[in-house]
Biotite code that builds the C-alpha atoms (Angstrom):
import biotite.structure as struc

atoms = struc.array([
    struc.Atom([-6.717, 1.808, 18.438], chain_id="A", res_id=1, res_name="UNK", atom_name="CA", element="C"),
    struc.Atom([-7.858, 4.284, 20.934], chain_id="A", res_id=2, res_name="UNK", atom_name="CA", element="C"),
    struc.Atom([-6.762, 7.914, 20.069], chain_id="A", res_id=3, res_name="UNK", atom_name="CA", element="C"),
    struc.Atom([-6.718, 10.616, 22.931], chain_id="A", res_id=4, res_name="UNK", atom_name="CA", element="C"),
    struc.Atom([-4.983, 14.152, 21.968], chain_id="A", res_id=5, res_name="UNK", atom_name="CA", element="C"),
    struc.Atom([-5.141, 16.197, 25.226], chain_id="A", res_id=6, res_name="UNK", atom_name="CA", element="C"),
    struc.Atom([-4.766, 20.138, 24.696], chain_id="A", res_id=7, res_name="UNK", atom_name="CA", element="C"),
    struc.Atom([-1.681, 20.680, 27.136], chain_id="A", res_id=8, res_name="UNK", atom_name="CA", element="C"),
    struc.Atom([-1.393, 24.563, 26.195], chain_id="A", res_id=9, res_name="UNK", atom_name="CA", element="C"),
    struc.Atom([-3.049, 26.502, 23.253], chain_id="A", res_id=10, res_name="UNK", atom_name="CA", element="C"),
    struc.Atom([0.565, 25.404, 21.650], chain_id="A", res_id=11, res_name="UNK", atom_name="CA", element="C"),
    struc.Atom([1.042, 21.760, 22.431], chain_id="A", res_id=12, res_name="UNK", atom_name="CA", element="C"),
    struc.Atom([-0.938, 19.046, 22.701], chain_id="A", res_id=13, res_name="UNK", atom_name="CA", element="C"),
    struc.Atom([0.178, 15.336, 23.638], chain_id="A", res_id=14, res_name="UNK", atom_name="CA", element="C"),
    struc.Atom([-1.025, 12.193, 21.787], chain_id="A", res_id=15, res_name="UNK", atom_name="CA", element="C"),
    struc.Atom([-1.679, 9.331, 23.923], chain_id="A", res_id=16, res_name="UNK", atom_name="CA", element="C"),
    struc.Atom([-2.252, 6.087, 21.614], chain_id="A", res_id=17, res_name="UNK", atom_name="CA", element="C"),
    struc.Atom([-3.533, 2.931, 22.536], chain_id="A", res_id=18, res_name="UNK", atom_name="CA", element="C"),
    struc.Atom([-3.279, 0.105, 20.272], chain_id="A", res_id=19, res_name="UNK", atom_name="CA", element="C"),
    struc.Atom([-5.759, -2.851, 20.322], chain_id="A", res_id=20, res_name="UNK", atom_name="CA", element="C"),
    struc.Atom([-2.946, -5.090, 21.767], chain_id="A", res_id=21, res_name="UNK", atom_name="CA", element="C"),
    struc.Atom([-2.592, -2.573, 24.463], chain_id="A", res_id=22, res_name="UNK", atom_name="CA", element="C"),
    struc.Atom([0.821, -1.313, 23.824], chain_id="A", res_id=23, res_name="UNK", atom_name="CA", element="C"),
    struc.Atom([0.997, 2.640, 24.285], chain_id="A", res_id=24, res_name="UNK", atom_name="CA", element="C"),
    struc.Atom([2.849, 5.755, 22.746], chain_id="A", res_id=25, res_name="UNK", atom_name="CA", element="C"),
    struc.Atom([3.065, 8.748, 23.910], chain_id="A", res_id=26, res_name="UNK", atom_name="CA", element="C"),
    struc.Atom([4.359, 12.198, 22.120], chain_id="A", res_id=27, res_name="UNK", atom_name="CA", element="C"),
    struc.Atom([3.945, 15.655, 22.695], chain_id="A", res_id=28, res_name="UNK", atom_name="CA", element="C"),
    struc.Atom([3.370, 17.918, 19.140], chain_id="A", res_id=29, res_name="UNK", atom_name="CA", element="C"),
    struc.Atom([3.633, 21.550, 18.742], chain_id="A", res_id=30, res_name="UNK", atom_name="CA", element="C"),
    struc.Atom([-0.187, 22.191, 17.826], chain_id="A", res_id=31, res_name="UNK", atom_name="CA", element="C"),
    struc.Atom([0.093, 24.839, 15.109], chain_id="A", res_id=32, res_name="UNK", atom_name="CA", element="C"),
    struc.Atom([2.270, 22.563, 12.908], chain_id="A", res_id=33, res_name="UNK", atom_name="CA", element="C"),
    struc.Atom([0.786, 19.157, 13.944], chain_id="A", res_id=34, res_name="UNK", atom_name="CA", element="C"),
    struc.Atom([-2.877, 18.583, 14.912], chain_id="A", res_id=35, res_name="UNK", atom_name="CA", element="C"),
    struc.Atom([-4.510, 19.907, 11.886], chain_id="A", res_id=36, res_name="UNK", atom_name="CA", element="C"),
    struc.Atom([-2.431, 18.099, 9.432], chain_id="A", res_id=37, res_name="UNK", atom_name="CA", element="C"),
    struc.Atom([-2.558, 14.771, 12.040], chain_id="A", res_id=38, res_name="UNK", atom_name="CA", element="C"),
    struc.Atom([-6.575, 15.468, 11.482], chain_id="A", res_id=39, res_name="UNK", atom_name="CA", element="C"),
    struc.Atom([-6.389, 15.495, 7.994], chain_id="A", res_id=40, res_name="UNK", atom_name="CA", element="C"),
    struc.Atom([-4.658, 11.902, 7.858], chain_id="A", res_id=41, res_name="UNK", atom_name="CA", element="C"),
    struc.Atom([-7.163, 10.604, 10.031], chain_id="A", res_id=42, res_name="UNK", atom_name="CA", element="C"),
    struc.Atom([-10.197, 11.768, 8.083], chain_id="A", res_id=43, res_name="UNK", atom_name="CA", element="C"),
    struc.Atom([-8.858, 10.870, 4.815], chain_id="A", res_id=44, res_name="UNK", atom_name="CA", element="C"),
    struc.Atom([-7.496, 7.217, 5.718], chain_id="A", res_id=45, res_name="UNK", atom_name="CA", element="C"),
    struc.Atom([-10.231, 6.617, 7.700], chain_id="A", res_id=46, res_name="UNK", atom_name="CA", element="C"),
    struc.Atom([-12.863, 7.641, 5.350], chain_id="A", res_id=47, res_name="UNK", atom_name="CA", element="C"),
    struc.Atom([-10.780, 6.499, 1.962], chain_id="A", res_id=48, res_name="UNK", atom_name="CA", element="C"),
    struc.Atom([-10.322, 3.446, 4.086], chain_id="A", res_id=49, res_name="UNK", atom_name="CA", element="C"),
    struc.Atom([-6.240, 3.257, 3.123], chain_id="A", res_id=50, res_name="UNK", atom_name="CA", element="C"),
    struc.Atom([-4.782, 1.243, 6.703], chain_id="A", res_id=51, res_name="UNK", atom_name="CA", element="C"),
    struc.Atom([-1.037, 1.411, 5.578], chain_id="A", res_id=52, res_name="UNK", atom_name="CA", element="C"),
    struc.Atom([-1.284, 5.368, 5.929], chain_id="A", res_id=53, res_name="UNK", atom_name="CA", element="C"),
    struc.Atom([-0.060, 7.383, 9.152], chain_id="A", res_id=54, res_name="UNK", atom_name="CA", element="C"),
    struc.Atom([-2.448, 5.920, 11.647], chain_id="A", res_id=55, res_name="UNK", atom_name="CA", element="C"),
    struc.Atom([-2.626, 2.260, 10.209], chain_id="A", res_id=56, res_name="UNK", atom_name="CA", element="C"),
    struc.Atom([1.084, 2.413, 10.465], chain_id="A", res_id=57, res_name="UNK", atom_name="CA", element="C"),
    struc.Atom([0.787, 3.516, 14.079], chain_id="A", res_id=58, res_name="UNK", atom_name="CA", element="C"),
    struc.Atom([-2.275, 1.227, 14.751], chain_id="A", res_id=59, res_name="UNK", atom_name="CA", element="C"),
    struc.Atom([-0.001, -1.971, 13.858], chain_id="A", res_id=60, res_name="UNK", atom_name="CA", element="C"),
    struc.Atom([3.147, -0.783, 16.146], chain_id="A", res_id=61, res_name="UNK", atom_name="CA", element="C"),
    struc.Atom([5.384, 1.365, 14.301], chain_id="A", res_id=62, res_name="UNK", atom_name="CA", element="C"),
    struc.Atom([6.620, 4.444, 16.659], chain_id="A", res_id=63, res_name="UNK", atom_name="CA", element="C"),
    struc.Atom([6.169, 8.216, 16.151], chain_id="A", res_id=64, res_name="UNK", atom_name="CA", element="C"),
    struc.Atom([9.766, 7.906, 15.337], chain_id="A", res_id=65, res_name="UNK", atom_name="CA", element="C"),
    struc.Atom([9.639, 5.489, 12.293], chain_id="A", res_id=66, res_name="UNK", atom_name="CA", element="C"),
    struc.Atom([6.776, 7.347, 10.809], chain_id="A", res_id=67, res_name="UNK", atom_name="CA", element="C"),
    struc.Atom([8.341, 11.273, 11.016], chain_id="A", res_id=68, res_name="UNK", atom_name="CA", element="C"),
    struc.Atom([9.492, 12.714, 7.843], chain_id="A", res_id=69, res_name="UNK", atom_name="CA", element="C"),
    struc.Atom([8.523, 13.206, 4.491], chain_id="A", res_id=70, res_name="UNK", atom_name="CA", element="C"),
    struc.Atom([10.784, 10.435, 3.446], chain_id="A", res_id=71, res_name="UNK", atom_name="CA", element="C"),
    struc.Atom([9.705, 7.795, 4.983], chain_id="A", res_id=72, res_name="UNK", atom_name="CA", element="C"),
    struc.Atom([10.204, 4.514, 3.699], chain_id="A", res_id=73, res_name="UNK", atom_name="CA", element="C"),
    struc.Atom([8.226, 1.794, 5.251], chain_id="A", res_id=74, res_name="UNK", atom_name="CA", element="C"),
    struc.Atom([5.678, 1.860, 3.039], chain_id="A", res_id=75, res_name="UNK", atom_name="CA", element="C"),
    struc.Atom([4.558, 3.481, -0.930], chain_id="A", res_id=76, res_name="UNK", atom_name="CA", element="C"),
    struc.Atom([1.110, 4.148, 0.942], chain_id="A", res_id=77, res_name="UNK", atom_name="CA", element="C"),
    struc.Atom([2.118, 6.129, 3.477], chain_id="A", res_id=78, res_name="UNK", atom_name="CA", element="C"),
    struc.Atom([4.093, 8.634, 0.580], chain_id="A", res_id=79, res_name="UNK", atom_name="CA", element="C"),
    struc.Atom([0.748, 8.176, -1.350], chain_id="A", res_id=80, res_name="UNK", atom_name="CA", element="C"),
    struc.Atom([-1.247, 9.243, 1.442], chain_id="A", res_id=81, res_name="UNK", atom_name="CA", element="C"),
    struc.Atom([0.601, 12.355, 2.531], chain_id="A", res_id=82, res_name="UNK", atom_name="CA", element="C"),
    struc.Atom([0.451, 13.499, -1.262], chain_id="A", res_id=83, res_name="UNK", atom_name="CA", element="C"),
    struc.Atom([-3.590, 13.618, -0.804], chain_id="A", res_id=84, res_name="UNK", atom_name="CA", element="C"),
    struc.Atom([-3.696, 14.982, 2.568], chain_id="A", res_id=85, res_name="UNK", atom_name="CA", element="C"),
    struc.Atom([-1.183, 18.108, 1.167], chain_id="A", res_id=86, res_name="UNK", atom_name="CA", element="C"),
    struc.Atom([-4.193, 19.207, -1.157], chain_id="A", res_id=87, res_name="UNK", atom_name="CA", element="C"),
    struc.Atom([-7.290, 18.307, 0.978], chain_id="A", res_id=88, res_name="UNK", atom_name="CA", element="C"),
    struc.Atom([-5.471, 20.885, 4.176], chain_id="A", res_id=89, res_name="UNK", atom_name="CA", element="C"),
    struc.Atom([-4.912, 23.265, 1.635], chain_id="A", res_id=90, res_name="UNK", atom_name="CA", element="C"),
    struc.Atom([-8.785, 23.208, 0.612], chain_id="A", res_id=91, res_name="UNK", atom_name="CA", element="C"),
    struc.Atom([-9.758, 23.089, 4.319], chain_id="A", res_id=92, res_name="UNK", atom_name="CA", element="C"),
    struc.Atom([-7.749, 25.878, 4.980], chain_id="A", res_id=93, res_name="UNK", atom_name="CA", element="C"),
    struc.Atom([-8.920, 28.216, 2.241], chain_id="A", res_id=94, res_name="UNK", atom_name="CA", element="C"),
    struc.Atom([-5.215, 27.909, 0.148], chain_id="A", res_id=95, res_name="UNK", atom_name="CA", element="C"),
    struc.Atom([-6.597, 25.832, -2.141], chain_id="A", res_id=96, res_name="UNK", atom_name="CA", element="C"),
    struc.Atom([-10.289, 26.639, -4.137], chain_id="A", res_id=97, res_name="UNK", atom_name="CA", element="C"),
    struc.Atom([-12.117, 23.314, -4.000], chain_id="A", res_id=98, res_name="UNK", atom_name="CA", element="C"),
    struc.Atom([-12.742, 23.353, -7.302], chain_id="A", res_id=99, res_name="UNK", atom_name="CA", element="C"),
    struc.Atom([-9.545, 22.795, -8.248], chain_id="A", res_id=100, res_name="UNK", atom_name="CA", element="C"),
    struc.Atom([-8.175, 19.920, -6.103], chain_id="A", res_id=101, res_name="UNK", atom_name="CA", element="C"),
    struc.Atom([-8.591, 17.185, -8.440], chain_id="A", res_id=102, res_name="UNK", atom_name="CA", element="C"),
    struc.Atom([-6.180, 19.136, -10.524], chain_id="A", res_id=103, res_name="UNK", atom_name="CA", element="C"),
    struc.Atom([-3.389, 18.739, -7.611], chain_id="A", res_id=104, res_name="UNK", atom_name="CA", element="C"),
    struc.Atom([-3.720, 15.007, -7.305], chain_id="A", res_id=105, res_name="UNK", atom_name="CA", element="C"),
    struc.Atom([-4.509, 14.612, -10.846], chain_id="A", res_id=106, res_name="UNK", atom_name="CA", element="C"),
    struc.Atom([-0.696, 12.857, -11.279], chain_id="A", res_id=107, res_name="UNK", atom_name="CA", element="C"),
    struc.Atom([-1.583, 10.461, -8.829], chain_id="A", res_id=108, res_name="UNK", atom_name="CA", element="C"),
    struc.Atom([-4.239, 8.008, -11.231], chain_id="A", res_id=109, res_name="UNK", atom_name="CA", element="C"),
    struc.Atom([-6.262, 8.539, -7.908], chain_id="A", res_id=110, res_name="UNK", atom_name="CA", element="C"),
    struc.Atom([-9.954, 10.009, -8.214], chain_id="A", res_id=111, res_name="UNK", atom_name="CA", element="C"),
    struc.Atom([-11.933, 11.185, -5.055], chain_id="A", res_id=112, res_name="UNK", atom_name="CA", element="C"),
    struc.Atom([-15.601, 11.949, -5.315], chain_id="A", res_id=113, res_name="UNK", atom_name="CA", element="C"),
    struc.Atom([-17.076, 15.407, -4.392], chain_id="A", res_id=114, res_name="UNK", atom_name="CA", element="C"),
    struc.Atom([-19.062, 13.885, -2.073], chain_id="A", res_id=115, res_name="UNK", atom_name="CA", element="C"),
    struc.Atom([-15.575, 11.625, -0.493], chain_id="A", res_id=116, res_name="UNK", atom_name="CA", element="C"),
    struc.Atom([-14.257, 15.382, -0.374], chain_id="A", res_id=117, res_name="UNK", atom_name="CA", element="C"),
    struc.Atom([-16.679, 17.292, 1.306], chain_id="A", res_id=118, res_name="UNK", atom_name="CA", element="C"),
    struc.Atom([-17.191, 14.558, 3.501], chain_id="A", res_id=119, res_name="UNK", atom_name="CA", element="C"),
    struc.Atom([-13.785, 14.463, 4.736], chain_id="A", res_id=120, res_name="UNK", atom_name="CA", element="C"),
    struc.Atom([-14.142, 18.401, 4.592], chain_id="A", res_id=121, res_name="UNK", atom_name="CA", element="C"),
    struc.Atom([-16.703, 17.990, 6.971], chain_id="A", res_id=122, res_name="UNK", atom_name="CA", element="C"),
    struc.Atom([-15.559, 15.528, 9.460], chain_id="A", res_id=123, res_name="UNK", atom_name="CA", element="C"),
    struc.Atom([-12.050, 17.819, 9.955], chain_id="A", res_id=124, res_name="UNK", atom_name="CA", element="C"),
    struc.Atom([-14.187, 20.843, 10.252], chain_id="A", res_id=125, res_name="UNK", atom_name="CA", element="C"),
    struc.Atom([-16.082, 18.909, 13.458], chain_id="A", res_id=126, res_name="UNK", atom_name="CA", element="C"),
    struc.Atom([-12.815, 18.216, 14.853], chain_id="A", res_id=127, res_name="UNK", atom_name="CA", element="C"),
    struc.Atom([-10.942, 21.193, 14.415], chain_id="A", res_id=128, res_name="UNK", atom_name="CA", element="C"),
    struc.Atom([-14.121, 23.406, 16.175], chain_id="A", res_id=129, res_name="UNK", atom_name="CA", element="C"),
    struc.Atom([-14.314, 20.626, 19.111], chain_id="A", res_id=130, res_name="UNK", atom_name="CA", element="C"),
    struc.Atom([-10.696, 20.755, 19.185], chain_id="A", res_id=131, res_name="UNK", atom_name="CA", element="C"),
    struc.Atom([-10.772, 24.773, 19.501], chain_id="A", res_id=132, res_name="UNK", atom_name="CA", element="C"),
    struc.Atom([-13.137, 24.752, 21.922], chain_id="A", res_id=133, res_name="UNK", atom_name="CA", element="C"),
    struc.Atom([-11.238, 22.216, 24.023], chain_id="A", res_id=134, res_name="UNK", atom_name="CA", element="C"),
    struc.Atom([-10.316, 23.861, 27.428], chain_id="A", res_id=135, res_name="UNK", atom_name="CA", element="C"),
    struc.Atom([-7.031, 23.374, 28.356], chain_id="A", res_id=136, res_name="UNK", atom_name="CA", element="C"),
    struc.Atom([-6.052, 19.935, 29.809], chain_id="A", res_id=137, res_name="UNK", atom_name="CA", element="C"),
    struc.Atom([-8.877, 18.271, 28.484], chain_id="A", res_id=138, res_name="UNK", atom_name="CA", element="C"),
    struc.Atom([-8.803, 15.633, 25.901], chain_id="A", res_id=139, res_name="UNK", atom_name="CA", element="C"),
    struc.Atom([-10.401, 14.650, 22.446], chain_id="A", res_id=140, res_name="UNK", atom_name="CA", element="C"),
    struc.Atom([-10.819, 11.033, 21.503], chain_id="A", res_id=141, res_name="UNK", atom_name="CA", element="C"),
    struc.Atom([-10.568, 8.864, 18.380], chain_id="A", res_id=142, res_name="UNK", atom_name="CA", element="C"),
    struc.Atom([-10.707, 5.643, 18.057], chain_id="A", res_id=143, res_name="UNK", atom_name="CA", element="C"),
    struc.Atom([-8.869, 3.827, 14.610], chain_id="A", res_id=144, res_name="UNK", atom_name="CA", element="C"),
    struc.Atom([-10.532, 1.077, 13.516], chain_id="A", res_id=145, res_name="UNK", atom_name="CA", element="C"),
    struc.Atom([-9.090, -0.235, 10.141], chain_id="A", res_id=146, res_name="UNK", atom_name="CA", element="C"),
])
């Protein structure tokens, strides 16, 4: 699935999502609420490899709409997921001292290596600088391949 998030204003920026059967979404997200955390699910589903998360969900044709809220309940991933990507923002953001994440996911039975963290870390620190020094109406691309 082809990923493009173009920057429409400093404040919104509209996902255009191409699947690898070709059928297309689009959706325009407030950026301060949004791209960060939509970042975050990326990197960590991508890199933990989980394809029933946010993206996977969207990669196999479910719609923005069936996906939005907390709630959701197409699938016990996707809850899993968003309990993970909570804690690793939090850390990216400086909320959260890295040292003690494993103690905010610790309820979950699910470990993730400092070296699965920082590299996540690291990957959402690339895209969040590209992505702020984006000029407006240009576009960042991802591609999903899980």
């Amino acid at each position: 699935m082809l990923i493009e998030i173009c920057k429409k204003t400093q404040y919104a920026c509209e996902y255009s999502i191409t699947r690898d059967d070709t059928t297309q979404e689009h959706f325009t997200l407030e950026t301060k609420t949004y791209f960060l955390h939509d970042i975050c699910h990326y990197v960590i589903e991508k890199q933990l490899q989980f394809n029933k998360g946010f993206w996977g969900m969207l990669s196999i044709g479910h719609s923005l709409q069936e996906l939005f809220g907390k709630e959701n309940p197409l699938t016990p991933e996707l809850r899993f997921i968003e309990q993970i990507v909570g804690p690793i923002q939090s850390v990216y953001a400086g909320h959260l001292p890295k040292q003690q994440f494993s103690q905010f996911i610790n309820h979950l039975n699910f470990e993730i290596s400092d070296l699965s963290l920082d590299n996540c870390l690291e990957e959402i620190a690339t895209i969040q600088n590209h992505w702020r020094n984006l000029e407006i109406g240009k576009s960042i691309t991802l591609t999903w391949t899980l």
